[in-house]
C-alpha positions, 0 to 999 in steps of 0.5 A: 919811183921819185916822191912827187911833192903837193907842189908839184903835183900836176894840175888834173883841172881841164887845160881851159880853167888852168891858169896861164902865165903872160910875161907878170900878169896871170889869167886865172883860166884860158878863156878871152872875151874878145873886143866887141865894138858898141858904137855907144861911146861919147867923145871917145869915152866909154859910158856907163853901158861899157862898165855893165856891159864889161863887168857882165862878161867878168862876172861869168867867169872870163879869164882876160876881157878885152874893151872894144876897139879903141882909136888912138887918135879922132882920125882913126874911129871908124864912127863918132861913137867909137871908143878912143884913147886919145886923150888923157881925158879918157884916162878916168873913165877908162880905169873905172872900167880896168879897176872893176873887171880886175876886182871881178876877177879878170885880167883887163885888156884894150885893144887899140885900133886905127880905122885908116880909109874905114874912117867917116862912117856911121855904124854897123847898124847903119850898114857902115854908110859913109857921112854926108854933108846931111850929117855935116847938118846934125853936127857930124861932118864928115873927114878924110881918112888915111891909109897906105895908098889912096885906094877906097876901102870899098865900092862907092866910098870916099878915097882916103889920103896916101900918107906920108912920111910926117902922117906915118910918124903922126900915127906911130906916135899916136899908138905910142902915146895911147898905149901910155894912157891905156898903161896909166888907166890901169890896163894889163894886157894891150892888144894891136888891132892890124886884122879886119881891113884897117889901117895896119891891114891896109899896109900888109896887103898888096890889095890896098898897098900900092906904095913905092917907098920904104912903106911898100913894095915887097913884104918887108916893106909892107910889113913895116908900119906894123913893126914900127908900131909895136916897136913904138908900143913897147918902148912904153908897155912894160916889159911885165905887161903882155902884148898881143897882136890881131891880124888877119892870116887871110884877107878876104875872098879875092884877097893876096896877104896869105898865112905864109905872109902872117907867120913871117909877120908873126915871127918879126913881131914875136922878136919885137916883144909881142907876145901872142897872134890873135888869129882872126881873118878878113877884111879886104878883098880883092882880084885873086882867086884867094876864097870865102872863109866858110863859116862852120864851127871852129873855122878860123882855128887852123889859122892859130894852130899854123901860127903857133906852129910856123912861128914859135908864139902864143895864139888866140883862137877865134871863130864859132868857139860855142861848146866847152869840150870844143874850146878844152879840145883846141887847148889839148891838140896844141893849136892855141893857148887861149880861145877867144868868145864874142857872140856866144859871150852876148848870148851867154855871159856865164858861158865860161862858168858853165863849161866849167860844169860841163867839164866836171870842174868841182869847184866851178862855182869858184869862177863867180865872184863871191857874192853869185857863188855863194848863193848858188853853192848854197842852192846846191846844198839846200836842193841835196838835203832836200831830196834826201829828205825825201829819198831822193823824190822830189815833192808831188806839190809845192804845197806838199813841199811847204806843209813839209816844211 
């Protein structure tokens, strides 16, 4: 029987808390808090809400935290609150945040974004209502957005400008120009925003996509912004820096752009230097006969597990990912490598640290920072001496406990 050295030994740790290798960076466990916008960013820049609201998530124990969607340009927020990196002012405020989730313990991510025709909006609580002259009267005017086709993003909204070829050089130089400034402010994992109805979803499906140049028509063409944009993205990101791409596998109900669709992009980005496919869905709507996504636990899964299949690349999977037996069970059947959390990580910000427990890590305690961890190793301790005190009764009274005492 061969000697197997310490070294070698395999880790026994469930798949979920074992590192993972991406390019040079090492997420210390398998678990991503996914961007989650909060339309409390001032001028682009993030605010002292983005530092306690990111840290939070770093302290309960996530493996790589992702900042919220991030313009590349004022054009392409979808509101005046959203955050952006357009500017080298930003760069400051951006790595007080990536410095701190790093000393937490986190790989700090940003995924950067254009809203395309979702531009000029107020926010989610607002139910997305375009801008107004009224607003124009507080300050906020509104403006044009761009995207593929001059094809409104939804019923009753402004129609956006059909780019041309100078605004598809404009935008593609943004995301090259952003991804520096995301580089110099110290981030480690950059993420494409092409999902959810946006700009470079606005260019894959058919639904918005109505050119006739090099931008439209077929596929390839359709799929061309996306890959100029991370073409663009790598000639700044280094080559030790992992990047990842998030798209819809499926638009919306009614919509045309399918999982074939993703895993032929995936494929073409994958030969680009992009390193894994953030699976979500949605986001455009249509005329087919394409359905709702039902909304049950795990639903978005089989996309990544098609993916990584069909494509030979690394997924994230999202989509009511609640318990940890359910997220170390999609790491074992081989249908993702990393699983992304966003409400359950609002809900719960010690999530990652409590699957650990409930999956019998010893050392659970170890995904804290030091300063949570020792205390709460210490309460372990004090409550088993103290129940051995007692043979393992608890005291009647605490008044029992302190005359004891």
């Amino acid at each position: 029987m061969p000697v197997v050295s310490k070294d070698q030994k395999r880790d026994v740790r469930p798949l979920l808390f074992q590192p993972i290798t991406l390019r040079g960076v090492v997420a210390k466990n398998r678990i991503m808090a996914s961007p989650m916008c909060q339309y409390l960013s001032v001028d682009g820049s993030p605010t002292d809400w983005h530092v306690a609201h990111l840290g939070r998530l770093a302290i309960g124990g996530a493996g790589i935290v992702c900042c919220e969607e991030t313009a590349v340009e004022a054009r392409g927020r979808k509101t005046y609150h959203c955050a952006g990196i357009w500017s080298g002012d930003h760069i400051p405020k951006y790595r007080r945040i990536a410095d701190l989730l790093r000393s937490l313990g986190a790989v700090p991510a940003i995924q950067l974004g254009h809203s395309g025709a979702k531009a000029s909006s107020h926010g989610a609580m607002q139910g997305w209502t375009p801008l107004t002259e009224e607003d124009a009267k507080q300050g906020c005017p509104p403006w044009q957005g761009l995207s593929a086709s001059a094809v409104s993003s939804s019923p009753g909204r402004p129609l956006p400008k059909a780019m041309d070829a100078d605004d598809i050089r404009a935008v593609v130089r943004a995301w090259r120009d952003a991804a520096g400034r995301a580089l110099d402010a110290g981030f480690d994992v950059l993420e494409i925003h092409g999902a959810h109805g946006y700009l470079i979803h606005q260019f894959l499906s058919p639904v918005t996509n109505r050119r006739t140049d090099a931008y439209g028509g077929d596929r390839a063409g359709r799929m061309r912004l996306a890959i100029e944009i991370a073409e663009a993205i790598r000639t700044v990101w280094p080559a030790d820096r992992p990047l990842f791409f998030r798209i819809s596998c499926v638009d919306g109900p009614g919509g045309i752009w399918d999982v074939a669709d993703t895993i032929c992009l995936a494929g073409e980005l994958k030969e680009r230097g992009v390193d894994a496919i953030d699976c979500s869905s949605g986001g455009i709507s249509g005329p087919s006969t394409m359905g709702v996504v039902p909304r049950v636990p795990g639903y978005q899964v089989p996309y990544a597990s098609r993916v990584r299949k069909g494509a030979g690349i690394k997924t994230v999977a999202v989509g009511m990912i609640t318990e940890g037996r359910q997220a170390e069970d999609i790491l074992q059947r081989g249908d993702a490598d990393i699983v992304a959390l966003a409400r359950e990580l609002l809900r719960n910000g010690d999530w990652p640290a409590n699957a650990a427990r409930e999956l019998g890590v010893p050392d659970h305690y170890n995904l804290y920072p030091e300063g949570y961890a020792y205390r709460l190793r210490r309460l372990e301790e004090v409550k088993s001496l103290d129940l051995n005190k007692y043979g393992g009764q608890i005291p009647l009274s605490v008044s029992e406990f302190i005359d004891a005492n």
